[in-house]
C-alpha positions as CSV (number, residue, x, y, z in Angstrom):
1,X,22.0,11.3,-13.2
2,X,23.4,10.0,-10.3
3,X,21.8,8.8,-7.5
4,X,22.8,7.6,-4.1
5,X,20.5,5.0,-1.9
6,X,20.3,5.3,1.9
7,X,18.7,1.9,4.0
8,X,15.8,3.0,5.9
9,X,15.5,0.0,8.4
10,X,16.6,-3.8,8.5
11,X,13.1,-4.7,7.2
12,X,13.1,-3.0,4.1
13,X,13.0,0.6,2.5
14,X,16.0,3.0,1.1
15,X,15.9,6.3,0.6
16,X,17.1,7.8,-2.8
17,X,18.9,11.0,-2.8
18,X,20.1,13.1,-5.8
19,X,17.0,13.3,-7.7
20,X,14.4,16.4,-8.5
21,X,11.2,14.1,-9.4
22,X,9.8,17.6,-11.4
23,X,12.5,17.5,-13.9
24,X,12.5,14.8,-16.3
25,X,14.4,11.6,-15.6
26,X,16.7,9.7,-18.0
27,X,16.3,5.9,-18.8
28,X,19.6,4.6,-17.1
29,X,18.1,6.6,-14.1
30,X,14.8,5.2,-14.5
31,X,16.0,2.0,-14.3
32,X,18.3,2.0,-11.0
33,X,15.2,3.2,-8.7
34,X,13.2,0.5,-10.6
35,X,16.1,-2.0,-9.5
36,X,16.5,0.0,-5.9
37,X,12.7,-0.7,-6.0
38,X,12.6,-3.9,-6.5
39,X,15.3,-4.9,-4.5
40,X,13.9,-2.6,-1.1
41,X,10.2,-2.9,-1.8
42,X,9.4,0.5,-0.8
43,X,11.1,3.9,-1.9
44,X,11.1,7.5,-0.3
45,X,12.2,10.8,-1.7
46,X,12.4,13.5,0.3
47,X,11.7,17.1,0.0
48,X,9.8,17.4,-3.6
49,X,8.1,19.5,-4.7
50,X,5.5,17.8,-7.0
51,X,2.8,18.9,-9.1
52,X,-0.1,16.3,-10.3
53,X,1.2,15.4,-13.3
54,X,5.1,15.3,-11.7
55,X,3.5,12.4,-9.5
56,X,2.1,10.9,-12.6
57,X,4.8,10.8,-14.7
58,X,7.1,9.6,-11.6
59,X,4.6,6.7,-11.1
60,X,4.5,5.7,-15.0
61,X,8.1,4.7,-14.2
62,X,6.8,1.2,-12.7
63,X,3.9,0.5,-15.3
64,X,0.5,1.6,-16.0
65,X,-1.0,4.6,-14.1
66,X,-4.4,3.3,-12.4
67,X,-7.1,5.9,-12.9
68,X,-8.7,6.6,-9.8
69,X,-10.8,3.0,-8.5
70,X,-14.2,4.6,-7.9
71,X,-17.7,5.3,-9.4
72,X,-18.6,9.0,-9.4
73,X,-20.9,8.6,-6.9
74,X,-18.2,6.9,-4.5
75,X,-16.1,9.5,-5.0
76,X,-15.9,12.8,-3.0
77,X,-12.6,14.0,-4.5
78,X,-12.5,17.6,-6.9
79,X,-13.3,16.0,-10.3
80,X,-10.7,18.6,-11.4
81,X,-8.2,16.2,-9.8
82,X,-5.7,14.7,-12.8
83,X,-8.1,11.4,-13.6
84,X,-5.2,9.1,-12.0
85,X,-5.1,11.6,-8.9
86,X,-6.8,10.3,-5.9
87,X,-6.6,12.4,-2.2
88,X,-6.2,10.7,1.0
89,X,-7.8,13.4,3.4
90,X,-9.9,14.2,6.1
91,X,-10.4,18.1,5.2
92,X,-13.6,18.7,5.1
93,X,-16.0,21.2,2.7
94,X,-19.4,21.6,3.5
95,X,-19.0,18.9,6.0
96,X,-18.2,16.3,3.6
97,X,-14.2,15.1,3.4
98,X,-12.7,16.4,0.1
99,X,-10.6,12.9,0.0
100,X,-11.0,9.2,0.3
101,X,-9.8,7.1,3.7
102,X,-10.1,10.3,5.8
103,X,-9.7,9.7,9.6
104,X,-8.1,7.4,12.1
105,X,-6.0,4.0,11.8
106,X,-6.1,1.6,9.7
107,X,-4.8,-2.7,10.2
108,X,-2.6,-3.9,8.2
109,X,-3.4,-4.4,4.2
110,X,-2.4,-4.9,1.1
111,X,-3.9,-2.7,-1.9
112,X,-7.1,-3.6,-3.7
113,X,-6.4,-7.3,-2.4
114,X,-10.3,-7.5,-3.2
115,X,-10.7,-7.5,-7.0
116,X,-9.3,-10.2,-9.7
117,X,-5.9,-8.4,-10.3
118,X,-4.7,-5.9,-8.1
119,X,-2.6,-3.4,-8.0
120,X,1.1,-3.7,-8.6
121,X,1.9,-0.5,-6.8
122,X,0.9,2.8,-4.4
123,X,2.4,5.9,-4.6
124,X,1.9,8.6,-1.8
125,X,2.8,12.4,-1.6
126,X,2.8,14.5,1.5
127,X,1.0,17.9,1.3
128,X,0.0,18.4,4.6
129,X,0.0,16.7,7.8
130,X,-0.9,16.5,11.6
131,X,1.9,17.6,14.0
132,X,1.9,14.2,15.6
133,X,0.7,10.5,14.4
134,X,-0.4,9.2,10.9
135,X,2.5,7.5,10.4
136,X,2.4,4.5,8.1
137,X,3.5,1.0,8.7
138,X,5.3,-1.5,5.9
139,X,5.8,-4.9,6.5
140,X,8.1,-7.1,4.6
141,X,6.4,-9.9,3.1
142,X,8.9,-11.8,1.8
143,X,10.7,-12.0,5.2
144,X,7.4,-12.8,6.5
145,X,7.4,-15.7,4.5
146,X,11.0,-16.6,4.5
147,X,10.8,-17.2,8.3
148,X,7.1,-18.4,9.1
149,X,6.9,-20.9,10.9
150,X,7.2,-24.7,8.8
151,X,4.0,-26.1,10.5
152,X,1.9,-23.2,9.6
153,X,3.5,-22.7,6.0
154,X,2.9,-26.3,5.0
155,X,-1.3,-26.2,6.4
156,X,-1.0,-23.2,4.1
157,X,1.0,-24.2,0.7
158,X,-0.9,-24.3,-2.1
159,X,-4.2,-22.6,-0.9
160,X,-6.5,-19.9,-1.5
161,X,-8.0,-17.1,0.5
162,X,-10.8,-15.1,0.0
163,X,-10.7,-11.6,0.8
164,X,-13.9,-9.4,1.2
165,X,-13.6,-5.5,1.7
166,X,-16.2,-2.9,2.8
167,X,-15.0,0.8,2.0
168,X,-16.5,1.9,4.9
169,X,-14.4,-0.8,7.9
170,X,-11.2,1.1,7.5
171,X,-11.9,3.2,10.1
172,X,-12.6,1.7,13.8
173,X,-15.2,3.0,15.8
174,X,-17.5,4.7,12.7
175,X,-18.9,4.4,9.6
176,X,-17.9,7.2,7.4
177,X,-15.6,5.3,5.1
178,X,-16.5,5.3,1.5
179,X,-19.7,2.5,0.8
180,X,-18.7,0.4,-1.8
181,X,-17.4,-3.4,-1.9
182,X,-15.3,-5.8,-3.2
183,X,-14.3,-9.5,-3.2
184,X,-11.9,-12.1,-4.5
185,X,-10.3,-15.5,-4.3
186,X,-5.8,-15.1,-4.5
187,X,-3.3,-17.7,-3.1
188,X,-2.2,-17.6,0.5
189,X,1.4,-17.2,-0.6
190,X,2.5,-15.3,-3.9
191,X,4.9,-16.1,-6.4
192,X,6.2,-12.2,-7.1
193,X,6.2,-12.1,-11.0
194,X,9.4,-10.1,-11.0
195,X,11.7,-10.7,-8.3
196,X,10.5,-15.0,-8.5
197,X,10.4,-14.2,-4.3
198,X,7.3,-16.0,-2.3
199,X,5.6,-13.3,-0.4
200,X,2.4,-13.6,2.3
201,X,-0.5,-12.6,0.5
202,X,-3.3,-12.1,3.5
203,X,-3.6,-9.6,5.9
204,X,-5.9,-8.8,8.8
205,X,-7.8,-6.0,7.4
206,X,-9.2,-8.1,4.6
207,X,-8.7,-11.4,4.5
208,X,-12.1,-13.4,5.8
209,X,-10.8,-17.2,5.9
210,X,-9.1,-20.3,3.5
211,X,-11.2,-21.4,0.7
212,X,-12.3,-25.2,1.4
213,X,-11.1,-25.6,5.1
214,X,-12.7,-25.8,8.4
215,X,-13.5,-22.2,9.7
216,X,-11.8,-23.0,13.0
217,X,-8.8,-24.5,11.6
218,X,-8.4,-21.0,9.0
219,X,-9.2,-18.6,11.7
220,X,-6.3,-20.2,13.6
221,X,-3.9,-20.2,11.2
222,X,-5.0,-16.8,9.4
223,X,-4.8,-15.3,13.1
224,X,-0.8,-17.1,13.9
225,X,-0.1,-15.4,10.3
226,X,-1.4,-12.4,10.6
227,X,0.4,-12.0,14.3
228,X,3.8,-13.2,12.4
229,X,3.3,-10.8,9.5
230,X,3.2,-7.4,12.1
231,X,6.3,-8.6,14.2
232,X,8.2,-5.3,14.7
233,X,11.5,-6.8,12.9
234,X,9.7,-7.0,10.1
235,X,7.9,-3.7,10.0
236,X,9.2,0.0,9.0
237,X,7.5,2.7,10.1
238,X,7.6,6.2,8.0
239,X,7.1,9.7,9.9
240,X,5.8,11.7,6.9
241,X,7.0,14.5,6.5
242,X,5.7,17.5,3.8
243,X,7.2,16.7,0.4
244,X,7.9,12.6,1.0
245,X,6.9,10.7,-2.1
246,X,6.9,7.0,-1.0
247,X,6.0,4.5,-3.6
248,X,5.8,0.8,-2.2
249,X,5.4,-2.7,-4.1
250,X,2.1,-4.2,-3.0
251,X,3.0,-7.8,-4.1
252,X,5.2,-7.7,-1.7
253,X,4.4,-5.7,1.1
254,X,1.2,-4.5,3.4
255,X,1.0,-1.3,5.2
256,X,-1.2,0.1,8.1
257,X,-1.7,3.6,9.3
258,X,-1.4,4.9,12.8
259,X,-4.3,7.4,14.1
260,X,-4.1,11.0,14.4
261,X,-6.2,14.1,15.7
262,X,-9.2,14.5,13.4
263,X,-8.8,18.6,14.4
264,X,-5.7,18.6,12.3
265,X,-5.4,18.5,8.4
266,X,-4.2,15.6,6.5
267,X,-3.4,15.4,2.9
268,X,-2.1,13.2,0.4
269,X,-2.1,12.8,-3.0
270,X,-2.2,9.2,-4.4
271,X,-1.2,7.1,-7.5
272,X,-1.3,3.5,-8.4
273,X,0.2,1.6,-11.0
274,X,-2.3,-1.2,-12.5
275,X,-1.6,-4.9,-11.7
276,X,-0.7,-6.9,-14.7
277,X,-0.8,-10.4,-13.0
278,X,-3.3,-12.3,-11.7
279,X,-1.8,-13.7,-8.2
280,X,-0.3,-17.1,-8.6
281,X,1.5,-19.5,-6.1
């Protein structure tokens, strides 16, 4: 099957083009968009027409399919949902969002950053969407890295962060987020297991300080890297539209969303693909 692959910015991202993600896919084409993959750190596909287990079966093509992070009681989503299906939604039933994540914007973040071996991968697809706004933002983290700054990266080589994450703080301003937590201890910069690439691995969302230095010293250099991690030359910002499937490497890149009118519907259906390496330096 061929396939053709389209830059989407000087950060990072290509589209690929010539390929119905509901039909099955041959190896020799699985294997270019894992290479385009790995070599763009985020994917799009436009205008597909998806059902669950199409999304499934197009996400199994990078490794394990994650089954869906929370405990039932966490977990407002249809429990007729595929069991690797989660929804990204602020339609509401009963007054209660039918999804996970639902309203306004969201820093910068990389995936399940807060448990022991995170996620390799996120796949989203576009159902519905507000006329204007929730866009979302990928940043390159191995150009992050390849140009910070040599005074900050050597303060930094070799050390841990710890990351702590409320459900409920992704939203600013209110408290409706999901309440669960989570918390872990990764390096500050990331060996990718794949590519061999260093890559930033904090971000501002979640990333509370450096493990055995003075708390004024790591807020000063978490903030200067955080700063560098969002400059715009770095950053590619997707305008959804209905039937995008993006699927972005999380080892190697964060992502933020940009806020929207909670009057109008958002929906999204998400897979992951479970991390099969602990973080190492």
């Amino acid at each position: 099957m061929p396939i053709s692959v389209v830059p989407l910015s000087p950060a990072l991202g290509a589209e690929i083009r010539g390929v119905d993600l509901s039909k099955p896919i041959d190896a020799a084409t699985k294997a270019a968009i894992h290479r385009v993959w790995l070599d763009n750190v985020i994917v799009l596909f436009r205008d597909q027409t998806l059902a669950e287990i199409d999304q499934v079966n197009f996400t199994a093509i990078f490794g394990e399919v994650g089954i869906r992070p929370r405990p039932k009681e966490f977990r407002p989503e249809s429990n007729d949902l595929h069991p690797t299906i989660m929804l990204i939604s602020n339609i509401r039933e009963n007054g209660r969002p039918i999804g996970s994540l639902p309203d306004g914007e969201m820093m910068f973040h990389h995936d399940m950053i807060h448990i022991a071996t995170p996620d390799k991968a996120t796949c989203l697809y576009a159902m519905e969407l507000p006329r204007v706004g929730g866009n979302t933002l990928f940043a390159n983290m191995y150009k992050a890295y390849d140009t910070l700054p040599a005074h900050i990266r050597d303060r930094l080589q070799g050390r841990k962060a710890y990351h702590h994450y409320h459900y409920g703080s992704t939203i600013k301003g209110d408290d409706r987020g999901v309440p669960a937590f989570g918390d872990s201890t990764h390096p500050v910069f990331w060996r990718h297991p794949e590519t061999g690439r260093t890559a930033i691995y904090v971000n501002r969302l979640m990333t509370q300080h450096v493990i055995d230095m003075p708390r004024a010293e790591s807020d000063a250099l978490l903030a200067a890297v955080f700063d560098h991690c969002e400059r715009p030359e770095f950053v590619y910002e997707h305008r959804w539209r209905i039937g995008d499937l993006v699927m972005w490497d999380n080892r190697c890149s964060m992502h933020a969303r940009t806020d929207f009118p909670e009057t109008e519907r958002r929906l999204l259906r998400r897979t992951t693909v479970r991390g099969a390496d602990v973080p190492a330096s």
